[in-house]
VOBA-1610 file (N, C-alpha, C; in pm, whole numbers, padded with zeros to 5 digits, always signed):
BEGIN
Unk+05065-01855+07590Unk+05189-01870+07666Unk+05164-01949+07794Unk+05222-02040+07821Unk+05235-02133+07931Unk+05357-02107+08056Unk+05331-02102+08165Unk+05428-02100+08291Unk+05491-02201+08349Unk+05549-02241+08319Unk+05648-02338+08367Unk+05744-02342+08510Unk+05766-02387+08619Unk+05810-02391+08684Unk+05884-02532+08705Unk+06070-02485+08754Unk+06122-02605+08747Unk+06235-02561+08852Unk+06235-02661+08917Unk+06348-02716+09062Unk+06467-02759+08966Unk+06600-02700+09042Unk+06702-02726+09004Unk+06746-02673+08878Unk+06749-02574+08858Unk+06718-02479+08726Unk+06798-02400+08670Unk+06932-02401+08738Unk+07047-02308+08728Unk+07132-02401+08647Unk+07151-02512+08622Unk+07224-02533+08511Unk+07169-02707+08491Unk+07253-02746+08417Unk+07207-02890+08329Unk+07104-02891+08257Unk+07051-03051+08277Unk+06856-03067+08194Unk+06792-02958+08289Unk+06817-02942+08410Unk+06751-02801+08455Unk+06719-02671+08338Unk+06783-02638+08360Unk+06806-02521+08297Unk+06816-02528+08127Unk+06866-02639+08060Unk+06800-02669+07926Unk+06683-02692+07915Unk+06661-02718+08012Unk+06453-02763+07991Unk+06411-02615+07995Unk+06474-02491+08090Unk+06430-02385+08094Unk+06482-02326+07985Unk+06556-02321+07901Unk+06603-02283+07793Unk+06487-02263+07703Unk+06477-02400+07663Unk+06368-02454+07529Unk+06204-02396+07564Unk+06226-02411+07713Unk+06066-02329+07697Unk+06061-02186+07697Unk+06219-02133+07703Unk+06168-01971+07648Unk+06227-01907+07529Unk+06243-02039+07476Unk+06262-02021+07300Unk+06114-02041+07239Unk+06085-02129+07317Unk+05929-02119+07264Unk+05826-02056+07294Unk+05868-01942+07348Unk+05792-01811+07397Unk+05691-01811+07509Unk+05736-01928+07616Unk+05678-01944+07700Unk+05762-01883+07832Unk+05681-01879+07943Unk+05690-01792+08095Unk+05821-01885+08157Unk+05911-01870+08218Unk+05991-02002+08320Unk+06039-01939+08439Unk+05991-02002+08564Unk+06040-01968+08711Unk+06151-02069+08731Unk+06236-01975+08709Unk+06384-02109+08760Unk+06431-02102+08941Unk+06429-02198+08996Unk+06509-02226+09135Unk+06638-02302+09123Unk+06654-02228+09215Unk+06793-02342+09312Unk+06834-02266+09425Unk+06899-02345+09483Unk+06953-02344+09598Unk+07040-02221+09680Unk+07086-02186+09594Unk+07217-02087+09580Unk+07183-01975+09512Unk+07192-01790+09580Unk+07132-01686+09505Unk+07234-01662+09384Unk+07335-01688+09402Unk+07441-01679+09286Unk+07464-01738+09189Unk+07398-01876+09202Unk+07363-01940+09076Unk+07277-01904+09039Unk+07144-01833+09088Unk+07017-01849+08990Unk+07056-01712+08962Unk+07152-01571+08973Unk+07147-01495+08947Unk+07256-01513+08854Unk+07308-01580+08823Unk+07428-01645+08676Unk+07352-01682+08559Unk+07219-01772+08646Unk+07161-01828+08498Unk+07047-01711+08494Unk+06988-01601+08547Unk+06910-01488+08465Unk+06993-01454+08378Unk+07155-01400+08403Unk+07200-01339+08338Unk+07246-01405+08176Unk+07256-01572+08222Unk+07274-01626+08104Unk+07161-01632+08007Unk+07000-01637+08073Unk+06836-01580+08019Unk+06842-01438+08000Unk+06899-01355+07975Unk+06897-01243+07986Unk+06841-01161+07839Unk+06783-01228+07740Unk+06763-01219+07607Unk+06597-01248+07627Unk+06565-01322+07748Unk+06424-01370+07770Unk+06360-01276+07923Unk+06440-01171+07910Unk+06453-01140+08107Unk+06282-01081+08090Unk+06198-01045+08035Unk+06047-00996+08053Unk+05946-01164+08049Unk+06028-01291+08039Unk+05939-01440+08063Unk+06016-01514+08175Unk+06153-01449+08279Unk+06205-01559+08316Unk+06221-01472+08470Unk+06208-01579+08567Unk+06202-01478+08706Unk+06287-01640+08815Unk+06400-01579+08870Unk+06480-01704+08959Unk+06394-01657+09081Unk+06374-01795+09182Unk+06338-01801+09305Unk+06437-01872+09421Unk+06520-01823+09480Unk+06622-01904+09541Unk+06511-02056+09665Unk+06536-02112+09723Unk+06465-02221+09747Unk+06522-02365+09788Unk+06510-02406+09918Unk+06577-02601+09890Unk+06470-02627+09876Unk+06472-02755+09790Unk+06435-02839+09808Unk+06394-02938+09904Unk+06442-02959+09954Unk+06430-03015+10115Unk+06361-02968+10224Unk+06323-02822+10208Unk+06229-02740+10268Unk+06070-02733+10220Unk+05995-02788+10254Unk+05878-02790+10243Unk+05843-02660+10217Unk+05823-02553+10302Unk+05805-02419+10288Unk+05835-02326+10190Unk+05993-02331+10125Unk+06036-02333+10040Unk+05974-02335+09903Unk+05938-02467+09904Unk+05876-02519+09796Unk+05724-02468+09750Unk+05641-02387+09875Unk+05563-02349+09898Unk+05541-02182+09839Unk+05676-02114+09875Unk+05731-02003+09837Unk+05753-01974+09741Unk+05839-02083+09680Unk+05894-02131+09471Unk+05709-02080+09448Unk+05628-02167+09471Unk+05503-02183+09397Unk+05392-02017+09404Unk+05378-01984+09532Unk+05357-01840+09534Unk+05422-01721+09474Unk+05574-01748+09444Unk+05642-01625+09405Unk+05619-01620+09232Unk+05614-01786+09216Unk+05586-01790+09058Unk+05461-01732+09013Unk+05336-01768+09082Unk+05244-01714+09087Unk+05199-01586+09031Unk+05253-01524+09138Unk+05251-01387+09187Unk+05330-01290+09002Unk+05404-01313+08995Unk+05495-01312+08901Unk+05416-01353+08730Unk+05410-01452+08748Unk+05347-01478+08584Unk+05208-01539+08619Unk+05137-01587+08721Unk+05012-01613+08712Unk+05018-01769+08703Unk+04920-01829+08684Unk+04902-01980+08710Unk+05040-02002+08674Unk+05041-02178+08727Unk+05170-02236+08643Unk+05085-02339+08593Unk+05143-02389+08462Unk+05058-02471+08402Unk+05159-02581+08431Unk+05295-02563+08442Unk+05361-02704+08435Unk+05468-02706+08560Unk+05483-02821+08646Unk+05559-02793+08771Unk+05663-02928+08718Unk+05844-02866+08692Unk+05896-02980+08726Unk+06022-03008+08838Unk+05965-03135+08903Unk+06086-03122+08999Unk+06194-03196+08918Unk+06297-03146+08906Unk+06430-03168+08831Unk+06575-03141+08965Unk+06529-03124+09042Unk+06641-03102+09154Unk+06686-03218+09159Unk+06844-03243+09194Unk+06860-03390+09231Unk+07053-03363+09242Unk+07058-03438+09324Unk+07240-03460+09378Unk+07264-03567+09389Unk+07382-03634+09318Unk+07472-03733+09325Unk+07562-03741+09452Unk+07668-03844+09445Unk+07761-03847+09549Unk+07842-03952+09464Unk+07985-03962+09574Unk+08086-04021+09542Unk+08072-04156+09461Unk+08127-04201+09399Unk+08067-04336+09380Unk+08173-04498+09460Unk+08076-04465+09532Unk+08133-04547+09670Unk+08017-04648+09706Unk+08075-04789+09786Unk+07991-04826+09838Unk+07899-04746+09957Unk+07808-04773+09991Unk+07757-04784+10097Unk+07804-04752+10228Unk+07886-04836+10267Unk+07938-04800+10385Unk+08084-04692+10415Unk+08139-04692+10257Unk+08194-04543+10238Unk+08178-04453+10249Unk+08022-04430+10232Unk+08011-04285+10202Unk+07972-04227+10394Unk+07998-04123+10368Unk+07958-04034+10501Unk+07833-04032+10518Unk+07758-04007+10675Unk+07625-04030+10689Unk+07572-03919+10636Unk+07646-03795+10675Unk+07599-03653+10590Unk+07586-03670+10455Unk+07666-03716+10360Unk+07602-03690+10237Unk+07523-03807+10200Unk+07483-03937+10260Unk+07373-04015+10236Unk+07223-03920+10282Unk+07259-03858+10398Unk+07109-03803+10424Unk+07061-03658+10328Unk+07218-03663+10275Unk+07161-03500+10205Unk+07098-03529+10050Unk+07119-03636+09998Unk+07091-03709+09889Unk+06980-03750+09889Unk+06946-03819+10017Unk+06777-03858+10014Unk+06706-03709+10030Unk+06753-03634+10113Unk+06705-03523+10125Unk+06650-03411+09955Unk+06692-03422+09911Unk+06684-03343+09801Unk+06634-03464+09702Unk+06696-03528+09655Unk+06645-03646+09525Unk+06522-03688+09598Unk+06484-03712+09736Unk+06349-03791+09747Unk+06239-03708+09822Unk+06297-03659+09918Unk+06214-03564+10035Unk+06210-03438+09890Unk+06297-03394+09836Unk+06253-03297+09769Unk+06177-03287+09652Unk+06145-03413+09628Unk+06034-03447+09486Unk+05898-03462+09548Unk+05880-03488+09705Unk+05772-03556+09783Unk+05719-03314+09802Unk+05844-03275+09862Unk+05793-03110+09903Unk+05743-03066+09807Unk+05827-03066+09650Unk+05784-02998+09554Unk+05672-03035+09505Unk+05579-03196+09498Unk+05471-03237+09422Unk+05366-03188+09532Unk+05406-03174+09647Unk+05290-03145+09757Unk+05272-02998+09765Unk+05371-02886+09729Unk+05352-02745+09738Unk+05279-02726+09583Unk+05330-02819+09485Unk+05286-02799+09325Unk+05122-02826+09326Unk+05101-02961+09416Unk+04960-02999+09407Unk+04846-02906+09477Unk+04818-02883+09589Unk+04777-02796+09638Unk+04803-02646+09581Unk+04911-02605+09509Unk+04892-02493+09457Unk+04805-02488+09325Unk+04791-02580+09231Unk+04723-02608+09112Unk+04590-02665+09180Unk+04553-02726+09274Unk+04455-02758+09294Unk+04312-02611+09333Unk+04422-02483+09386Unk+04378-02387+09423Unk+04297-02300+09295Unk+04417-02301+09164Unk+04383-02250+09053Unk+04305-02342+08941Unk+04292-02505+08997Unk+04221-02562+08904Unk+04251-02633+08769Unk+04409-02609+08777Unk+04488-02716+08675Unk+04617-02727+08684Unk+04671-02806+08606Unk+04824-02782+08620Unk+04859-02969+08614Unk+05026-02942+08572Unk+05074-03071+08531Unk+05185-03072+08625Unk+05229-03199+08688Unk+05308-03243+08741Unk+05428-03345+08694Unk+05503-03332+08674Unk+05670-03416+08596Unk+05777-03408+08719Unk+05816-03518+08741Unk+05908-03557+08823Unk+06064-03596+08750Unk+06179-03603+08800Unk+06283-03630+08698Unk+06316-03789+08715Unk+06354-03857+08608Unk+06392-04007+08677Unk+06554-03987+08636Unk+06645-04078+08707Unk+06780-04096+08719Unk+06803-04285+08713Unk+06942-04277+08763Unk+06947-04400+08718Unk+06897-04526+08817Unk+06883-04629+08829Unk+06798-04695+08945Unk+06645-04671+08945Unk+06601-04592+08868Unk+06487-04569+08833Unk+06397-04718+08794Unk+06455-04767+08716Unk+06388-04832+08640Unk+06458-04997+08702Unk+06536-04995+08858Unk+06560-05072+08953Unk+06724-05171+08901Unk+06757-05082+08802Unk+06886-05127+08726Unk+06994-05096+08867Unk+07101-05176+08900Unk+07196-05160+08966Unk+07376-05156+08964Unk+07434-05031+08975Unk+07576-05004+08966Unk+07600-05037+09063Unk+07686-05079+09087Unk+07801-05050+09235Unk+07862-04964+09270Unk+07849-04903+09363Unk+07913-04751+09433Unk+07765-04623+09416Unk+07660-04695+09349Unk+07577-04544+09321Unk+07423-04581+09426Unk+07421-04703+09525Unk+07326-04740+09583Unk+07245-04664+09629Unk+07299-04543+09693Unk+07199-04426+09765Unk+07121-04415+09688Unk+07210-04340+09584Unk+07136-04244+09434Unk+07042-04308+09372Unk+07057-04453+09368Unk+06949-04552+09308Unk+06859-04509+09363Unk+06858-04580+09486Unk+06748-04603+09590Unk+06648-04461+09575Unk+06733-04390+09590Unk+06637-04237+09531Unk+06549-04236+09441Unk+06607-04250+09362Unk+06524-04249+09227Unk+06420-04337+09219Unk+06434-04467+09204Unk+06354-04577+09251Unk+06243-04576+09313Unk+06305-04493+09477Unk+06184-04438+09553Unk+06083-04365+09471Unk+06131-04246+09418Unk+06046-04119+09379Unk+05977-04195+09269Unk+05980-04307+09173Unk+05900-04335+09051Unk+05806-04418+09149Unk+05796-04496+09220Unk+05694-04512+09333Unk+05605-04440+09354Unk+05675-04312+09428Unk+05599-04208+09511Unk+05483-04126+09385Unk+05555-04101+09241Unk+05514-04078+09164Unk+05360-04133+09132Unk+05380-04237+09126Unk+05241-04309+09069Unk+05131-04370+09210Unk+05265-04366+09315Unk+05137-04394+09404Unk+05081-04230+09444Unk+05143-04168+09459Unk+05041-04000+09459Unk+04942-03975+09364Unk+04965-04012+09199Unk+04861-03969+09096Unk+04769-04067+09166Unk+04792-04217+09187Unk+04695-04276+09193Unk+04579-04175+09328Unk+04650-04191+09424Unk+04550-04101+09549Unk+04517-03951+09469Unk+04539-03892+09364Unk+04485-03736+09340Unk+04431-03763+09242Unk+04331-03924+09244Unk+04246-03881+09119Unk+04162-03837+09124Unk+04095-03785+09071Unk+03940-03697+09063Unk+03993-03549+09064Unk+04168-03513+09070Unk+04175-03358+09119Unk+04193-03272+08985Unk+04199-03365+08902Unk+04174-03266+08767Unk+04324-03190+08715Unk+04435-03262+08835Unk+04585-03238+08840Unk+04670-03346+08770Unk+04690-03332+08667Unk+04771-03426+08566Unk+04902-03450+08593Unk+04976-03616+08606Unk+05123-03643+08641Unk+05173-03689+08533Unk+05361-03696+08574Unk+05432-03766+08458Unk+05555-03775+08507Unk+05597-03859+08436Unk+05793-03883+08509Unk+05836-03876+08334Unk+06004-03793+08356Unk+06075-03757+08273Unk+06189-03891+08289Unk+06207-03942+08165Unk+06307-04004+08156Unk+06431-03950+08067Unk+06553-03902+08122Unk+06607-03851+07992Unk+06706-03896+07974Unk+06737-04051+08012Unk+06814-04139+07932Unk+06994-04096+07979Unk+07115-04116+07926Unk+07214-04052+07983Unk+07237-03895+07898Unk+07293-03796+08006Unk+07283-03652+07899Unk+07443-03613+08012Unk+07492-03494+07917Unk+07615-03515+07978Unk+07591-03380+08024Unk+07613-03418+08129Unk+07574-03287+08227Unk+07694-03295+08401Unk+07706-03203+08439Unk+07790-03234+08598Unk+07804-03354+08624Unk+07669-03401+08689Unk+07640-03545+08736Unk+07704-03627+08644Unk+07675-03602+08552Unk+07751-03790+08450Unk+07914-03733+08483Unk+07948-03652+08427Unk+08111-03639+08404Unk+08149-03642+08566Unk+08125-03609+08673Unk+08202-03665+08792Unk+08237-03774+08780Unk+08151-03877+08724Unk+08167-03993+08726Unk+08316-04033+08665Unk+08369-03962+08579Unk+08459-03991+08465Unk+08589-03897+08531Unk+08608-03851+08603Unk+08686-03721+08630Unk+08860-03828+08608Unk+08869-03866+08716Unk+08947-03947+08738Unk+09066-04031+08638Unk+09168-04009+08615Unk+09224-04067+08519Unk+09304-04202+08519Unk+09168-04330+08488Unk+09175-04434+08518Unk+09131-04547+08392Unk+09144-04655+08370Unk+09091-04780+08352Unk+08944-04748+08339Unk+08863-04761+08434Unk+08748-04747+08484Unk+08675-04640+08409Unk+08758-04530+08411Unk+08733-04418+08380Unk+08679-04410+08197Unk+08826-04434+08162Unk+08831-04441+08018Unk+08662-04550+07929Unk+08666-04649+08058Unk+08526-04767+07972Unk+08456-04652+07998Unk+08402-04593+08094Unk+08279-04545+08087Unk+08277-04445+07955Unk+08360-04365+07952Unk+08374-04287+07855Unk+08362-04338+07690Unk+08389-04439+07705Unk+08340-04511+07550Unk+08201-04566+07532Unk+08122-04574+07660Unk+08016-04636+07703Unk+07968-04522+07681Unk+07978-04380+07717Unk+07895-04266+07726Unk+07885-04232+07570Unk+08012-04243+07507Unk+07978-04208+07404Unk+07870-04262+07286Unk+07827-04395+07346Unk+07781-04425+07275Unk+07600-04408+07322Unk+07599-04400+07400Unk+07441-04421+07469Unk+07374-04245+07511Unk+07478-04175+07569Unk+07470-04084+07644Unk+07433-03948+07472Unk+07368-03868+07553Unk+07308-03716+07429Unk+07361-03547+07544Unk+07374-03507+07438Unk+07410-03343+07484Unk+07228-03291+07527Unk+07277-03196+07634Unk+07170-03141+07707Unk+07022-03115+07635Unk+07080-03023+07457Unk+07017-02959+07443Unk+06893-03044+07368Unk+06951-03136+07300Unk+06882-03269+07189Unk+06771-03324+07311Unk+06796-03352+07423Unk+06704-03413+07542Unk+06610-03314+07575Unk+06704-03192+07630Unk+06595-03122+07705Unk+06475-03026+07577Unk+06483-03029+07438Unk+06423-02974+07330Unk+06289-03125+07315Unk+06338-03237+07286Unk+06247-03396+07307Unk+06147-03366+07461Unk+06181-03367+07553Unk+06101-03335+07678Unk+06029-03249+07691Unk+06095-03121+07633Unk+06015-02990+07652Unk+05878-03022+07571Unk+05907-03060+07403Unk+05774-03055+07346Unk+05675-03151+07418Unk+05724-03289+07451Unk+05622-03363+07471Unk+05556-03330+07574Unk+05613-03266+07686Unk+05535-03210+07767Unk+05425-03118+07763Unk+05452-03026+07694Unk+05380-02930+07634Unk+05248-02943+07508Unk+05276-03073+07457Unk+05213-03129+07354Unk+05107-03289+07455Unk+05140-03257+07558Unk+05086-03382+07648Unk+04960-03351+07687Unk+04907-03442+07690Unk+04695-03395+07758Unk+04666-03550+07858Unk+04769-03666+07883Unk+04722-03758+07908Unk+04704-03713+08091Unk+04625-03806+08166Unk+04673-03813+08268Unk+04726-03821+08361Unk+04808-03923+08330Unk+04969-04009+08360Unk+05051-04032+08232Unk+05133-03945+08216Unk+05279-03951+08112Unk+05377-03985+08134Unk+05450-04133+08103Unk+05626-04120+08109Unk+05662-04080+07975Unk+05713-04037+07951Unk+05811-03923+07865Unk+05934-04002+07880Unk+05984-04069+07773Unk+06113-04135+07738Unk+06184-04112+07615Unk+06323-04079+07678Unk+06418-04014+07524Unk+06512-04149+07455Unk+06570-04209+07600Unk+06655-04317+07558Unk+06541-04458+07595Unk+06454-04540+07442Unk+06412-04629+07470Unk+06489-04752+07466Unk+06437-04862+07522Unk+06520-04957+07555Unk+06522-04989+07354Unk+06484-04948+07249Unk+06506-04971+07113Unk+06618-04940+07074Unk+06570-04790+07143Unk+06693-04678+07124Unk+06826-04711+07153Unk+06860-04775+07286Unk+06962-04774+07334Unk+07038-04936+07272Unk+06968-04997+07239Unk+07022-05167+07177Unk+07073-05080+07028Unk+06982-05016+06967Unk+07033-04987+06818Unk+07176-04914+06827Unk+07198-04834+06947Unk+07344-04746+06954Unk+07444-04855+07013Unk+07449-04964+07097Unk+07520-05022+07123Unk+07549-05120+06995Unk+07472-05122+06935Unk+07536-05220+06801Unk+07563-05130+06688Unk+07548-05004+06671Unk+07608-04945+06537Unk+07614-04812+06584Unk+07669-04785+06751Unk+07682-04663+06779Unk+07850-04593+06738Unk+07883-04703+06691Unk+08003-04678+06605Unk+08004-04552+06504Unk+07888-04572+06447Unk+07858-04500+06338Unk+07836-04339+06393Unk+07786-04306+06511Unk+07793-04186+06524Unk+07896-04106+06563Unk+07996-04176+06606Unk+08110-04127+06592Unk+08159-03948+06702Unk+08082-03966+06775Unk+08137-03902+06866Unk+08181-03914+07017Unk+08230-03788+07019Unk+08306-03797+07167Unk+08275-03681+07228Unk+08242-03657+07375Unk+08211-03594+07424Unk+08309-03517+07536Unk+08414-03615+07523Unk+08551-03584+07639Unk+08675-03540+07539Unk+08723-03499+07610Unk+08876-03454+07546Unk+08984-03608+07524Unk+08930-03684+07649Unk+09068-03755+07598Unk+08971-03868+07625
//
């Protein structure tokens, strides 16, 4: 049995990633932010409640993150796998739309909180002598650009940086990295995007249908490879750029919809 620990854990690929690893009879420390969410999703684990233990926690708090890693500890014993999966969107606005508060709270959590969690994760595995590190990627990741989502890019972007320039400085520590790619999954974050009953609205929604996967198909693909992983440095990709050309030309054929209208 393996211990898993994962940021942002109370619902979405969060919490589907925590799903799948305690179908597979493995340990999971879920966080977030809020005691009422992580005490929603025990109750929704509540079939797994002797492998699954919530730690309330920001992200954005160094200390925090420090706390997540001791309480898991303490609780199930090493963690073999740390993922930061925390991450917040915003309006989809330019730039100079958005409020300074929720630009700083966005870097705060999507970037400062992937930088707290790999630094409380590393030093805590470095203590016990192993352990794997997975970061989440989003969109801008891979330096692709929307209009109205610039912050959120820039986030992401940042953290696949920070990613590989950290493994590079922790080599010799015997502490294994990886970035999660999980392609579009329809979760909070995507459907804000769509809320709105518009033009705009409606393309994306034909666009999602064709590219975009339900939680559980992604976060079940991630879970194993992670778990089935021994490399040093892993990206873990669900939607390949193969993948995603073959659904735009005969994603006709799958024929679903994920929205009501």
């Amino acid at each position: 049995m393996k211990h898993i620990v994962i940021t942002g854990s109370t619902r979405g690929i969060g919490f589907g990633l925590a799903e799948r690893f305690l179908e597979k009879g493995h340990a999971v420390t879920l966080n977030g932010s809020r005691r009422e969410r992580i005490e929603e999703a025990l109750q929704n684990l509540n079939a797994y409640k002797e492998r699954v233990h919530g730690v309330e926690g920001d992200v954005a708090d160094r200390e925090a993150m420090v706390r997540l890693f001791d309480s898991a500890s303490q609780r199930f014993g090493p963690v073999d796998i740390w993922v930061n999966n925390a991450g917040i969107s915003h309006p989809q606005k330019r730039v100079w739309e958005l409020d300074d508060a929720v630009v700083k709270r966005v870097i705060e959590v999507n970037l400062l909180g992937i930088i707290n969690g790999t630094v409380a994760a590393f030093n805590g595995m470095k203590r016990q002598g192993h352990g794997r590190i997975f970061n989440m990627e989003g969109l801008g990741s891979n330096g692709s650009i929307i209009d109205g989502m610039s912050v959120y890019g820039t986030s992401k972007n940042a953290m696949r940086y920070f990613t590989r320039a950290f493994s590079h400085e922790a080599k010799g520590s015997g502490i294994q990295f990886g970035e999660l790619s999980p392609g579009m999954v329809i979760t909070d974050l995507l459907l804000d995007t769509v809320r709105e009953s518009s033009e705009e609205s409606r393309k994306k929604k034909r666009f999602y249908n064709l590219l975009a996967d339900d939680v559980e198909s992604v976060s079940e693909f991630l879970a194993n490879r992670m778990l089935a992983g021994t490399r040093q440095y892993e990206r873990i990709e669900w939607l390949t750029r193969r993948k995603a050309v073959f659904r735009l030309l005969f994603g006709f054929l799958r024929n679903r919809n994920f929205f009501e209208n």
